[in-house]
Structures are given as C-alpha cells and as structure tokens.
N, C-alpha and C positions, 0 to 999 in steps of 0.2 A: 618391715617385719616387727612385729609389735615383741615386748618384751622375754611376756609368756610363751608369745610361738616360738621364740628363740629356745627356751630351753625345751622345746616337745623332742629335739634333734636331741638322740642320744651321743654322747660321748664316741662308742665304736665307731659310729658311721662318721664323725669329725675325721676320727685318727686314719680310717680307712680309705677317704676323700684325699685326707695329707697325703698318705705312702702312696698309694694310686696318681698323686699329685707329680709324687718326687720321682716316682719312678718313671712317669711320661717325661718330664722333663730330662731327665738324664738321657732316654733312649733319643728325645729328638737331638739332644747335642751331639749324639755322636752320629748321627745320622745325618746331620748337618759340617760334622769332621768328617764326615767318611767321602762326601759330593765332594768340598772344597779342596779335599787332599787329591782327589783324582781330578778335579780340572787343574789346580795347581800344577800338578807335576803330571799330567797328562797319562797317566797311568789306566794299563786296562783292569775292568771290573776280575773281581777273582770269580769264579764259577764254584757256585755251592755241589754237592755231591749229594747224592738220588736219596741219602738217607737223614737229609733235611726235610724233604716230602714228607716220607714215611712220617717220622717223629709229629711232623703237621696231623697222621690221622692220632697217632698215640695221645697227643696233648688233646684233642675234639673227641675221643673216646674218652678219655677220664671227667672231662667236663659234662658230657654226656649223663656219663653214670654218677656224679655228684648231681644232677640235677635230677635223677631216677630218687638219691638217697635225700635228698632234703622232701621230696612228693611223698616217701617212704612213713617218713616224720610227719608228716602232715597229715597221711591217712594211718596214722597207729601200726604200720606194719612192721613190725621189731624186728622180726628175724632178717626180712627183705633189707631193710635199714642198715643194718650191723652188716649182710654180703655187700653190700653195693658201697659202705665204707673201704671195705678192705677191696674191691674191686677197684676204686680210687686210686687207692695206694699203688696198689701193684699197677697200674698202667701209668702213674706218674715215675714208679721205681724204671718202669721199661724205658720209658722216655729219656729218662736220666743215663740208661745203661747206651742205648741207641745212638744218643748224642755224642757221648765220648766214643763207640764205634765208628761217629761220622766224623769227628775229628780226624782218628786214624785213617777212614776215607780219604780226608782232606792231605795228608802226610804222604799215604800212596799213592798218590797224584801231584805228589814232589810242592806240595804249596802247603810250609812252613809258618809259625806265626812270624819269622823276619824275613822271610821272601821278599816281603814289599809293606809300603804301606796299607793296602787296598785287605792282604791277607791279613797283615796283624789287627785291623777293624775286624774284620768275623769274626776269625778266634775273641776279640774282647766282648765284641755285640753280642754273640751265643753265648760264651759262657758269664757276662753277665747275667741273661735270661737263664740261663743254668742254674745259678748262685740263687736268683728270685724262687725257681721251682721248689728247688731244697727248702731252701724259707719255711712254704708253705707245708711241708713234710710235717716235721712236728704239729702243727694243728691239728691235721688228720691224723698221728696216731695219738690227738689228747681226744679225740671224738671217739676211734677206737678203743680207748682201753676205758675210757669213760662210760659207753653205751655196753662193755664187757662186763666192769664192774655192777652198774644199775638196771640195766634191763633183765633183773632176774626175777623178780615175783612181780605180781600186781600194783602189788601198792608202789613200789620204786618205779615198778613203768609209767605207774599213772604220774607221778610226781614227776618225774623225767621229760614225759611227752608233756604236760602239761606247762612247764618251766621257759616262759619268756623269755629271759635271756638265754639259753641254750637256743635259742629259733632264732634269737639275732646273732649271736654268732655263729651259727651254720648260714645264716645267710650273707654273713659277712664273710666266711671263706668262701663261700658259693663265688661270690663279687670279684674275691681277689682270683679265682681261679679263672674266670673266664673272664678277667680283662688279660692275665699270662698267655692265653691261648687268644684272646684277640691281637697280642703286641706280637706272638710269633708269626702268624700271622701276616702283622704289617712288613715284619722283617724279612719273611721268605717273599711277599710282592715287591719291597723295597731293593732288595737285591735279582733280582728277576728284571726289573724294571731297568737297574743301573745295567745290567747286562745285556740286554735289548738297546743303548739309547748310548 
C-alpha cells in the first residue's frame, strides 16, 4: 500500500479496528479458559436461563433499528432519525435491564458466580459483554442530544445532514453495535454447543 493510500484510512476506523481488535481477543481467551477449565477438572457445562434467548432478540432489535436510523440520515429524514435514535437507546437500556434479570434467573436456579468454575465464566463472560454495551450508551445519547440540539431549522439540518464526519461516526457506532450483537451471539452458540458436547 503505497504511501498516500495509507493515510485515505481515517483515524476512527484505525481506533475502531484496535477496540474491535481487543475486544475479540479478550472474549476468545476466556473462551478458551472457559473449554480448558472444564476438561481439566471435568466439570459439567452450567445451563444458561431462557432469558439469555430473549436478550438475543433485544440486542438484534436495537441493531435493527440503528441500521433503520443511519438509512434515516442518509435519506434527510429528521424526525424518523431522532425516533429511531432514542428507539436504540431504549432497547439497549431493556437489554441491560433483562440481563441483570437473567442473572437473578441464573441465582434462582441456585448456580452462584462461585458454584463452580464453569458458573463463575458466565457470570464474567456476560457481564463482560454488559460493561462493552454500557460502553456504547453514552455515544448514543451524544447522537441524541446532538440531533436535539441541531436539527431544529433548515440551515442546521442542512449543515448536520450534510457533515462527514458525523456519517463516519454513526457508522462507526453502527460497527461497534453489531459486532456486540454478533459476539452475543457467538457466546449464547458457544455455551449451547459446551452443553450439547
């Protein structure tokens, strides 16, 4: 790659490729602690609870409609834009609320984060993936209160809708958002699969 093309790659997409980078790698190590601890100590798989599922459509509904609200921006449609932001939010917030529900799930079915080792991997592997969702929270309400403040007359919409960098970072949380719901994903086959095998 010749000198020039090097820098046509914006900055975001570098930073975005790293975090994206660090956060695959962190999930296979423990994915790879999670196998080794259970044939080591022969340990049975723990069983996830029904509202790991659910959570699974929560997290593909909010991805959903962040990919309704980036198309929003792209065809000028302000009002649509602005619902389908805060439609985000709120099914990211459910997701968040759902998952500490399923904990509790996990509790009333008497499997503890020190039960075993097999239990204290979920507990760390979800609320890892927990901690990333959060993460991504504040972005979405700097896109809300930002499309609040500027989409109010003509000229600031046009200047708004118009503005490159505001397109590369909605496409850069677009990225982060649906590789979070690709890795949950990996993680409710990955435990599905440990508990089949």
């Amino acid at each position: 790659m010749s000198t020039e093309r090097a820098f046509l790659i914006h900055p975001l997409y570098i930073l975005i490729t790293l975090v994206l980078g660090a956060i695959t790698a962190l999930f296979i190590g423990f994915s790879f602690a999670y196998v080794y601890s259970r044939v080591q100590n022969g340990q049975a798989p723990v069983e996830i609870p029904l509202l790991f599922y659910f959570n699974t459509i929560l997290l593909l509904a909010s991805s959903y409609a962040l990919v309704q609200t980036k198309r929003a921006y792209e065809t000028d449609q302000t009002g649509r834009y602005k619902l389908l932001l805060w439609v985000t939010l709120g099914l990211s917030i459910a997701f968040l609320v759902a998952q500490i529900l399923a904990w509790q799930q996990l509790l009333a079915m008497n499997i503890q984060l020190t039960s075993s080792n097999m239990s204290s991997y979920l507990y760390v592997i979800s609320a890892m993936h927990f901690i990333h969702v959060i993460g991504g929270i504040p972005f979405l309400m700097y896109f809300i209160r930002d499309a609040r403040k500027r989409l109010v007359e003509p000229a600031s919409v046009l200047v708004y809708l118009s503005d490159p960098d505001k397109k590369r970072r909605l496409t850069v949380l677009s990225i982060y958002w649906h590789f979070l719901d690709g890795l949950w994903i990996y993680l409710i086959l990955f435990f599905l699969i440990n508990r089949m095998i």
